[in-house]
C-alpha positions in Angstrom: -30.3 13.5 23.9 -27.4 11.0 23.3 -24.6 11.1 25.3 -21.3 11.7 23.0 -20.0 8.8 25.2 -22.2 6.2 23.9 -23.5 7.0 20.7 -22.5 5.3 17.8 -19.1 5.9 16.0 -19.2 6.9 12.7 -16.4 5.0 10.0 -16.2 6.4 6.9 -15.0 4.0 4.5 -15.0 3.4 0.7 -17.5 1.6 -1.1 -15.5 -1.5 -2.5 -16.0 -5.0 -1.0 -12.2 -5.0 -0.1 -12.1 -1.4 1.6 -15.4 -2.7 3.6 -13.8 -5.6 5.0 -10.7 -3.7 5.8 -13.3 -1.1 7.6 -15.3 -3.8 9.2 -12.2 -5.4 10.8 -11.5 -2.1 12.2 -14.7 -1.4 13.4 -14.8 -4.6 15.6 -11.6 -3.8 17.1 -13.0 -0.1 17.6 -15.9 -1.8 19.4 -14.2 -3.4 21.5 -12.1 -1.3 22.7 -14.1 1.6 23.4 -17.4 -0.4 23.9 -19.2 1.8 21.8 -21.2 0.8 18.5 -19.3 1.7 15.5 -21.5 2.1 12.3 -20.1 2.5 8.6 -20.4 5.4 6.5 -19.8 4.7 3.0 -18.4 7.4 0.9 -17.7 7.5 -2.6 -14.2 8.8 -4.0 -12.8 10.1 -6.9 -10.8 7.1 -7.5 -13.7 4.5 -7.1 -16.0 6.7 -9.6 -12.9 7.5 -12.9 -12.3 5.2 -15.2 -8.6 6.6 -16.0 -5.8 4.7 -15.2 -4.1 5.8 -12.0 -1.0 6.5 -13.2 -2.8 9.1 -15.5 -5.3 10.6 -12.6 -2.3 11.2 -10.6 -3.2 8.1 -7.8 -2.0 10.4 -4.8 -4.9 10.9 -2.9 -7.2 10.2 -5.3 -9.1 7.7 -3.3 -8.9 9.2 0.7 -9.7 13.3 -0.3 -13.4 12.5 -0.3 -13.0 10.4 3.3 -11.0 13.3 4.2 -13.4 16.2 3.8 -16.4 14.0 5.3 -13.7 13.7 8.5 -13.2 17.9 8.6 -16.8 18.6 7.8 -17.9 16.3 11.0 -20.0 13.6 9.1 -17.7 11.0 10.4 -15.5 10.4 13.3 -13.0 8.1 12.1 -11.6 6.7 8.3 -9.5 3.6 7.6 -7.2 4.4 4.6 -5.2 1.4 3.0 -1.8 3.5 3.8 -0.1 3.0 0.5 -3.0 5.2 -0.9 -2.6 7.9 1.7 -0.2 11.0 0.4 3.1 11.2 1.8 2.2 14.4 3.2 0.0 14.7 6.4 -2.5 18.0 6.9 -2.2 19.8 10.1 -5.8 19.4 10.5 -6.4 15.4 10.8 -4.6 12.9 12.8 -3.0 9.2 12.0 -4.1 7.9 15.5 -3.3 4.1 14.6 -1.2 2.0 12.2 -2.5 -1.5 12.9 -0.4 -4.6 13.0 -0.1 -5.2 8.9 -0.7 -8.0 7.0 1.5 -9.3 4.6 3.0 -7.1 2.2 4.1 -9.1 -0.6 2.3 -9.0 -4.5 0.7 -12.1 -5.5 0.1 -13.4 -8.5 -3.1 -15.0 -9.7 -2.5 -17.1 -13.4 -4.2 -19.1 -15.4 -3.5 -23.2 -15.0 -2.1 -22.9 -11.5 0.9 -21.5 -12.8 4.3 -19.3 -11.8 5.6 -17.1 -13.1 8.3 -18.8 -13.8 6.2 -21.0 -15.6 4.1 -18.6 -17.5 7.4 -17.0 -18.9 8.8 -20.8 -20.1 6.6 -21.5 -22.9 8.9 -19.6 -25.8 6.2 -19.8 -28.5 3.9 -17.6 -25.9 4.4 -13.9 -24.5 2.3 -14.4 -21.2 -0.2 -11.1 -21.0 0.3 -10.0 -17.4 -2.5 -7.4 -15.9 -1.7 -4.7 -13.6 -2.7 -0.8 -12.8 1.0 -0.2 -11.4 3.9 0.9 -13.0 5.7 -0.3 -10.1 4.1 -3.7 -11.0 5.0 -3.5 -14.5 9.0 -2.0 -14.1 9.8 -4.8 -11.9 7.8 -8.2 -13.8 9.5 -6.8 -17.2 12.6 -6.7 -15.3 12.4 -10.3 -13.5 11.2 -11.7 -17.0 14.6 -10.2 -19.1 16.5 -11.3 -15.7 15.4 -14.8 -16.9 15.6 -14.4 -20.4 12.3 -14.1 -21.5 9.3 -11.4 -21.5 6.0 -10.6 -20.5 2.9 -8.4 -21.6 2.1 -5.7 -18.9 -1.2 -4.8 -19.4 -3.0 -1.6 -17.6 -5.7 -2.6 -16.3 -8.3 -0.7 -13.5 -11.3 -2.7 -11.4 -11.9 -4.5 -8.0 -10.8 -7.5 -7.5 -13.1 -9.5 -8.5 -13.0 -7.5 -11.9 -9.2 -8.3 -11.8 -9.2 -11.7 -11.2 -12.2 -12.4 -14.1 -9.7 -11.1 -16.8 -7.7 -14.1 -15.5 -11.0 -16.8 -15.6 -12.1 -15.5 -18.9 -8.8 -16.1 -20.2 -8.6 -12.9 -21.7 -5.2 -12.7 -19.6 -2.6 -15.6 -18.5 -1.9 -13.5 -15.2 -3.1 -10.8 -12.8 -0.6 -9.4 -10.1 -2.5 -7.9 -6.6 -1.9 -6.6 -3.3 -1.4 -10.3 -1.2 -3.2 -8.0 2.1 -6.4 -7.4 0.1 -6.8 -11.1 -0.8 -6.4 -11.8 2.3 -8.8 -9.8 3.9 -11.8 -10.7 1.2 -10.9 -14.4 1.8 -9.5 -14.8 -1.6 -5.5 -15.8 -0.7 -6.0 -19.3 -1.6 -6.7 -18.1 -5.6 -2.8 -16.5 -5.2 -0.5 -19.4 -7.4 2.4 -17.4 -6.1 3.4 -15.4 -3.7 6.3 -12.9 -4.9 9.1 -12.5 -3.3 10.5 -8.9 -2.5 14.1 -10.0 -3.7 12.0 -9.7 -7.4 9.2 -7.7 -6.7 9.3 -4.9 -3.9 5.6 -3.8 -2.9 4.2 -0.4 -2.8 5.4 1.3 0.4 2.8 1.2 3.3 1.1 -2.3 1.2 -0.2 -4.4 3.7 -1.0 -1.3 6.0 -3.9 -0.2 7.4 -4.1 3.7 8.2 -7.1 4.9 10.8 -7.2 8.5 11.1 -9.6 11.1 12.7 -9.9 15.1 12.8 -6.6 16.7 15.0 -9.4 18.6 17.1 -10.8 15.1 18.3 -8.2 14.6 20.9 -10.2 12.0 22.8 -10.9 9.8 20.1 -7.2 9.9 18.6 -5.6 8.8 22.2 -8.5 6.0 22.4 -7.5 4.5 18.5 -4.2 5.1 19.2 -4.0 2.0 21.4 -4.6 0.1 17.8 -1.3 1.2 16.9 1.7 -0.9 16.4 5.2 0.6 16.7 6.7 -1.9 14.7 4.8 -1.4 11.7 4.5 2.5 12.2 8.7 2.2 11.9 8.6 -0.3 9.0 6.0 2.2 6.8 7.6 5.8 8.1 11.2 4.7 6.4 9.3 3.7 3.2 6.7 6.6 3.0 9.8 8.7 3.8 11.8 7.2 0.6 8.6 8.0 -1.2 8.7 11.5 -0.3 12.2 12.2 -0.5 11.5 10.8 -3.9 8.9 13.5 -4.6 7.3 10.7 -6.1 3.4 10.0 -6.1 1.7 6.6 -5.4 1.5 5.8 -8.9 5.2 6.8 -9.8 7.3 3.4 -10.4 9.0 3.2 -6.9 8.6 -0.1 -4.7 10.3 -0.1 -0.8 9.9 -2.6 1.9 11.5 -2.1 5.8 12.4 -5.6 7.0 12.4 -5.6 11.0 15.8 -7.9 11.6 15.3 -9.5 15.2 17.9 -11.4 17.0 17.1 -13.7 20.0 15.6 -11.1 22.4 14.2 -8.2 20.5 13.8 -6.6 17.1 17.6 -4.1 16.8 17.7 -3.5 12.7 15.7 -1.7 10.3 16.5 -2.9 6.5 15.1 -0.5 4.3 15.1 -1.8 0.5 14.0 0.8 -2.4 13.9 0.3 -6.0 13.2 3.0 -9.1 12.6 1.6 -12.6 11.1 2.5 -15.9 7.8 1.0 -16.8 9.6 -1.1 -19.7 11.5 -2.8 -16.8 15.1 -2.1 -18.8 16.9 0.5 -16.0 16.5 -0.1 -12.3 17.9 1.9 -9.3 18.0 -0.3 -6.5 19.7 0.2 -3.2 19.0 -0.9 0.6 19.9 0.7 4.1 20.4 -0.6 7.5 19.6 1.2 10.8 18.6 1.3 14.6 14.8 0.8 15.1 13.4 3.6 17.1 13.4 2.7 20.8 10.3 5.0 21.8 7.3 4.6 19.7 7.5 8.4 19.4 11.0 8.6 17.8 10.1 8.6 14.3 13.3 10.3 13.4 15.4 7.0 12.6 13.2 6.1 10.1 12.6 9.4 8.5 16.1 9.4 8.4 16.6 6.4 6.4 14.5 6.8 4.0 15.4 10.2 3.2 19.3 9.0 2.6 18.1 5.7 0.9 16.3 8.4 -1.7 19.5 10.4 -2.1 21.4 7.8 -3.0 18.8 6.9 -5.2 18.4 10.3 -7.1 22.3 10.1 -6.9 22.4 7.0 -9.1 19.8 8.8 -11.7 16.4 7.5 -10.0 14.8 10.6 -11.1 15.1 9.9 -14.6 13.3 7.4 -14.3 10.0 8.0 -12.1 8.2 10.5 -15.0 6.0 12.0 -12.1 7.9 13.8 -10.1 6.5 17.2 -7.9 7.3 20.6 -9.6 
């Protein structure tokens, strides 16, 4: 008989080669810090196996409920989530022990010749065709390309990332925009030709965030992952999921948000909380930022809560919900 303090750890994780080097990163960290084996459990979701476009499958949740039911049915002990896919809501029943340290949180874009996108919106005899599943990709590179006079293709598309960036080599698009985390963590940054800026392009809130969660009744094994967690980044993502869901917006709805930490000589003080609402055509924007206190305890999540929820009020004040065409009844 095994002894439930040595046998392996299961980690459910999805199958893609991105969501397995996210896992496996995790995994090591899980090994050595509990200094037990941790063994992968691939799982197939809903999200991985449809061929819809997000937007039109509804994106919330539609790639963790399968990891979710494996964790409450006991088949695995722990799941790592990328956080932006993770509904805003958490069940009573599982646990987010640990938010890791995240990695950068910025969209990158991967064109054709090396180019900007700048460059890529110059050439006037040439609409540059521009490849995204995000309408919160698409609201905000229509916008930047009327900002300078010029504009762009969006074009829905679905895949990994390899599948992405081929549309790109087999030139049957100028441009692909992607998470700058996931290229990171497959090895691939170096194939970014730009790096977007979030004064242009706010990310997803939570992109760049890992989430590692485990059933509420495992008590141990939450406190043990829960040393994984990094307070800074817990803030930084709370404001924005909290924007999100103030919102009533799903992951696929149009909204970007990014929580700056502002540091001064001896510690991180400020929270800047930036949010921004647009229609897919990029033509009407809502976008507003927030400054506040960071939490000093770990625990106090209030602050952030706090400031996302007012950032969204403001938001819905200046029309936002006009504009997000998913919106919870």
């Amino acid at each position: 008989m095994t002894d439930s303090t040595t046998r392996a750890l299961r980690l459910g994780t999805r199958r893609s080669k991105l969501a397995m080097a996210q896992s496996g990163q995790i995994a090591e960290a899980v090994r050595e810090l509990t200094g037990r084996p941790v063994e992968l459990v691939e799982i197939t979701t809903y999200g991985d196996t449809s061929r819809e476009h997000l937007a039109q499958i509804g994106g919330s949740g539609v790639f963790v409920s399968a990891l979710r039911d494996a964790l409450l049915a006991g088949e695995i002990d722990f799941a790592v989530h990328s956080l932006k896919d993770l509904p805003t809501t958490q069940p009573e029943t599982l646990t987010l022990a640990a938010i890791p340290v995240r990695e950068d949180p910025r969209d990158a874009l991967i064109a054709r010749d090396g180019l900007t996108f700048e460059q890529l919106t110059a050439d006037e005899d040439r609409v540059a065709r521009i490849g995204t599943g995000s309408p919160r990709r698409m609201a905000q590179l229509n916008a930047w390309a009327r900002s300078l006079g010029r504009r762009v293709e969006t074009v829905p598309i679905r895949g990994n990332i390899d599948t992405r960036i081929g549309f790109v080599e087999k030139g049957e698009l100028d441009a692909v925009v992607l998470a700058a985390a996931g290229l990171t963590r497959i090895g691939r940054i170096d194939e970014a030709t730009q790096l977007l800026s979030p004064d242009v392009v706010l990310p997803a809130p939570g992109q760049g965030a890992l989430a590692i969660e485990c059933a509420a009744v495992n008590v141990d094994l939450a406190a043990r992952l829960s040393e994984l967690d990094d307070p800074d980044t817990r803030a930084a993502v709370t404001a924005e999921r909290s924007l999100l869901a103030a919102l009533e917006a799903g992951c696929s709805a149009p909204v970007g948000a990014l929580a700056d930490l502002q540091a001064d000589e001896q510690a991180v003080t400020e929270l800047h909380l930036r949010g921004i609402v647009g229609t897919t055509d990029g033509t009407t924007l809502v976008q507003l930022s927030t400054t506040g206190h960071v939490p000093a305890s770990p625990d106090d999540v209030s602050t952030p809560l706090n400031m996302g929820r007012e950032l969204a009020a403001e938001m819905l004040a200046k029309g936002a919900a006009g504009l997000m065409g998913e919106r919870a009844l």
